[in-house]
C-alpha positions in Angstrom: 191.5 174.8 124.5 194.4 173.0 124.9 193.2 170.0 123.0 192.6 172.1 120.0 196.2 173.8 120.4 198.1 170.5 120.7 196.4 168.8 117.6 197.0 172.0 115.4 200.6 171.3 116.4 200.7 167.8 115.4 199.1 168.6 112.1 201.8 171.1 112.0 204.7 168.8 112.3 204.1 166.2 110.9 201.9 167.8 107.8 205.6 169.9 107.1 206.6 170.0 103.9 210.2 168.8 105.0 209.0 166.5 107.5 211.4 163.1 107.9 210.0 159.9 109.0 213.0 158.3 110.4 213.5 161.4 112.1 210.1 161.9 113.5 210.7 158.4 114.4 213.7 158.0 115.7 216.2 160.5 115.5 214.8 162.9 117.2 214.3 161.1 120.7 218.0 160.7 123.0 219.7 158.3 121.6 220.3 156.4 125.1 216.9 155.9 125.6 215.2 152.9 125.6 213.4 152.5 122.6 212.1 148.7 123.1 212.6 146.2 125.3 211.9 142.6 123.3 211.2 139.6 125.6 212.1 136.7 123.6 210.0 133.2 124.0 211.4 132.5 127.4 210.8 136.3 128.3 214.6 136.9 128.5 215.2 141.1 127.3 217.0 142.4 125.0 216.8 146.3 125.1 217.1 148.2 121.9 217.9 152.1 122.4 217.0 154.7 119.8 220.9 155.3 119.0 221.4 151.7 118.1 218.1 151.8 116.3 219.1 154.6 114.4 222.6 153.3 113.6 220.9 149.7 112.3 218.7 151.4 110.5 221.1 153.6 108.5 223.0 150.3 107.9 219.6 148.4 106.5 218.6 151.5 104.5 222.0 151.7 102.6 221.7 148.2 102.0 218.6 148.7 100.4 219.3 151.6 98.3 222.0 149.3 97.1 219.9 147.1 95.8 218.3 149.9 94.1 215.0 150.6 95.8 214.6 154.3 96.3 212.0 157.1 97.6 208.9 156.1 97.5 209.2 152.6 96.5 207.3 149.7 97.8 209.2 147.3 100.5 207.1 144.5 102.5 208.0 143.0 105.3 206.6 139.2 106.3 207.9 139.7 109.4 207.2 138.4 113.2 207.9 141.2 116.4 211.6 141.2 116.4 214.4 143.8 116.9 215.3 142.6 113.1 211.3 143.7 112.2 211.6 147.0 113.9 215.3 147.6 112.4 213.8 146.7 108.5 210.6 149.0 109.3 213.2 151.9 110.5 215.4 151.4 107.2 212.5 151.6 105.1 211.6 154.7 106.0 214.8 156.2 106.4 214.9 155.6 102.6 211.9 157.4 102.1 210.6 154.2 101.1 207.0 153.2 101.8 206.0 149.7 104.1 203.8 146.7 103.0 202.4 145.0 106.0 202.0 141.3 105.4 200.2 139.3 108.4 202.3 136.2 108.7 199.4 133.9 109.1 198.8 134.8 105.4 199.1 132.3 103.0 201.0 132.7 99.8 197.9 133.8 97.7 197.2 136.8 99.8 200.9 137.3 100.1 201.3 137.8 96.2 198.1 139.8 96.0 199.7 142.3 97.8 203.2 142.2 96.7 201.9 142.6 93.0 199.2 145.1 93.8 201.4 147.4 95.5 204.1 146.7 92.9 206.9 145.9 95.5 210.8 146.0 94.5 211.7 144.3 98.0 210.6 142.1 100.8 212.1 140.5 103.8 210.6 137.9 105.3 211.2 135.8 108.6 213.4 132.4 107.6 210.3 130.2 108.5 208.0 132.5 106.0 210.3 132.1 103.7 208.9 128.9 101.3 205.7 130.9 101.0 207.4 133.3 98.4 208.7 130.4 96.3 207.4 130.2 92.7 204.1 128.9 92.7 200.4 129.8 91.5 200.5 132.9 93.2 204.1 134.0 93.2 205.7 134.2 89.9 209.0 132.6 88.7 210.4 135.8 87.6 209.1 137.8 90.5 210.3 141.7 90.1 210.8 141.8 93.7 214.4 140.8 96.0 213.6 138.8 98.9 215.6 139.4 102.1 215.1 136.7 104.6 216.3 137.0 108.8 218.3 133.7 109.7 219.2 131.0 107.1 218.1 132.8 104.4 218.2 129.8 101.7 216.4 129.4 98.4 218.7 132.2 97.0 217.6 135.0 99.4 219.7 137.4 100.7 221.1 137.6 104.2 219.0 140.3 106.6 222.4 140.3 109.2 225.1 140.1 106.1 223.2 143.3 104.4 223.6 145.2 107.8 226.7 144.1 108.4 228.2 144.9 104.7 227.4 148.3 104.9 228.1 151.9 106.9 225.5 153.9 109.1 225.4 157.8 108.2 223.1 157.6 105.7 221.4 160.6 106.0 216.9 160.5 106.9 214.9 161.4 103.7 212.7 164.2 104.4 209.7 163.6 101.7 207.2 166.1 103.5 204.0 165.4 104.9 202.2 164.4 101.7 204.7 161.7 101.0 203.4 157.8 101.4 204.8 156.0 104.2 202.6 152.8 104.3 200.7 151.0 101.5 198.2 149.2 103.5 195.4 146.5 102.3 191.8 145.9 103.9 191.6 142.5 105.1 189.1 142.5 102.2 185.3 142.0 104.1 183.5 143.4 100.9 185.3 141.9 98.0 189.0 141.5 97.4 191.2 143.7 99.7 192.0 147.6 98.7 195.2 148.6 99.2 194.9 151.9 100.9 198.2 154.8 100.9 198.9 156.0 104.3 200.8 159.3 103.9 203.2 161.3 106.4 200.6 163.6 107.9 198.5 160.8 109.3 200.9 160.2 111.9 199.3 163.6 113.5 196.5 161.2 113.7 198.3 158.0 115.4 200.3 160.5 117.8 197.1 162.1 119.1 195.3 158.8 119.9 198.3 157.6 121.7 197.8 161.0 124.1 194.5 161.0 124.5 193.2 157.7 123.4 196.0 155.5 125.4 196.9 158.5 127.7 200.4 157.6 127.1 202.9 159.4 129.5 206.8 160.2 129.1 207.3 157.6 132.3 205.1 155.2 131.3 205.7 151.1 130.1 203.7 150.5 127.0 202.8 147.4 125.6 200.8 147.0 122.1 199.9 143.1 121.9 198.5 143.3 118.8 200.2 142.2 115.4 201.6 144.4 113.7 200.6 143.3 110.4 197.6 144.7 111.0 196.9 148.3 110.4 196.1 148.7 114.8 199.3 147.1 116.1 201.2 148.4 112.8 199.7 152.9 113.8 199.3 152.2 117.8 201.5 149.9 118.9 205.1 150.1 116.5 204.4 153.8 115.9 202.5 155.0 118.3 206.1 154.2 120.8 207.9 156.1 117.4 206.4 158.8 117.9 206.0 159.3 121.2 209.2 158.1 122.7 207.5 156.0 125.6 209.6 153.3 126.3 207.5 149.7 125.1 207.7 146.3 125.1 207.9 143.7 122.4 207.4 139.9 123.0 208.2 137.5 120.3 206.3 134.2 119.4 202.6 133.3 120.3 199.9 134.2 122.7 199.4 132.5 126.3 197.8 133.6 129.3 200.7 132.5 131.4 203.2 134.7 129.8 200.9 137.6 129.3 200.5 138.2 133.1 204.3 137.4 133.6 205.3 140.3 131.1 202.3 142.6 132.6 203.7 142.0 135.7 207.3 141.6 136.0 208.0 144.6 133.7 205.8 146.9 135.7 203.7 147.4 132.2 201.2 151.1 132.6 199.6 150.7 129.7 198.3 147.5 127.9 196.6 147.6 124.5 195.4 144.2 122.5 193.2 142.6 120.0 189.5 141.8 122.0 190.8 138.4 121.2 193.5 138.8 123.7 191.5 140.0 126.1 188.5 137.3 125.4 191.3 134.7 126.4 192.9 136.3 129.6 189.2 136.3 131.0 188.6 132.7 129.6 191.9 131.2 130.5 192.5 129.4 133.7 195.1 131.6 135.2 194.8 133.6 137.8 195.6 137.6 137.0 198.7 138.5 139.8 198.8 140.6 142.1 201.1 143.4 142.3 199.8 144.8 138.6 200.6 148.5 138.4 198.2 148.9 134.4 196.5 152.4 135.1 195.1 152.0 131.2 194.3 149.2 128.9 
């Protein structure tokens, strides 16, 4: 069937053994095209296209490999939804590095559980995560790890915007293959401590099919993936589920409301809506009316 023929592709692609993340990811869509358009608190946009996606990213990656983290090292990020978030995730990969997602509701116990476990050389964190990597009873003094914070760094972190601004783009895309890691994940721990779990290339065949036929993405299509992305569902079908598909999405920055869900579902003309239950718990709770005019054909 056709099904079958278009899922031996994906495995295909991205199983090669010189498949590219960042290119997979990015490079490979037009560069004009809109990559994301991120509504900030008072839902003003700010679109990011793939080229200047790419060209950030090649900045942040250099940056990093300056600092000496290489192929297949472990980088976190402690990160809200941000052009800055999607920039670090992009220059991560580029490196051939692999991503730590840390939930920024986490407190600095489960913070340094992971950045130990996964033996992490970087991590850039949002300037108001910042004091939870201070030295402490679970962060150590002489932490092995650089921290990179967005904003007033502080606390003798380094600038996020003077790393991308001190170096070049043109770094060229690692191509590690389709066994290479890309994410180092951890279980939100339900059964004993959390396990961190390797996500490699190849499962992106995976995230790329359930974004056609789960989510019935569509080349003309607004997507919108509510959930966190320090979680492994907002992380695989929301940040790369747009990747690797190329469908234009949105990304809104700061909290949940009702109020500014509908505005964004609305005003943007959003097709496709995807969200934690607990989002969708407090739409149906809240006392706001949904408008009228939606034009969601999927959520």
């Amino acid at each position: 069937s056709a099904v079958t023929a278009r899922i031996a592709e994906l495995i295909s692609v991205y199983g090669a053994a010189d498949a590219s993340a960042a290119w997979l990811l990015c490079d490979r869509h037009e560069p004009a095209s809109l990559a994301y358009r991120i509504m900030d608190e008072n839902l003003v946009a700010h679109d990011l296209s793939y080229g200047q996606l790419r060209e950030a990213s090649e900045c942040f990656a250099a940056a990093l490999k300056s600092l000496g983290v290489g192929p297949g090292d472990r980088v976190a990020t402690l990160m809200g939804k941000s052009r800055d978030y999607l920039v670090a995730l992009m220059g991560i990969w580029r490196l051939g590095a692999v991503h730590v997602p840390l939930f920024t509701a986490f407190a600095p116990s489960a913070i340094g559980l992971r950045l130990l476990g996964s033996g992490a050389k970087a991590v850039i964190c949002d300037a108001a995560q910042r004091a939870k990597l201070l030295p402490g009873p679970d962060i150590p003094a002489d932490a092995p790890w650089r921290v990179i914070a967005t904003g007033a760094a502080g606390h003798g972190a380094l600038s996020f915007d003077d790393l991308v601004a001190a170096n070049a783009s043109g770094l060229p895309a690692a191509a590690m293959g389709g066994d290479a890691p890309i994410i180092h994940i951890y279980t939100s721990g339900t059964t004993g401590n959390p396990k961190g779990v390797v996500v490699p290339l190849r499962a992106l065949a995976s995230f790329h099919a359930y974004a056609e036929f789960g989510f019935d993405l569509r080349p003309d299509d607004v997507f919108w993936c509510a959930a966190d992305p320090g979680w492994a569902y907002g992380l695989y079908f929301g940040v790369l589920a747009t990747f690797l598909t190329g469908v234009p999405s949105l990304l809104l920055e700061g909290g949940f409301s009702a109020e500014k869900t509908y505005a964004v579902l609305a005003g943007q003309g959003v097709t496709n809506f995807a969200a934690a239950p607990t989002v969708y718990r407090s739409l149906r709770a809240a006392d706001v009316p949904a408008p009228a005019g939606l034009k969601l054909r999927c959520a």
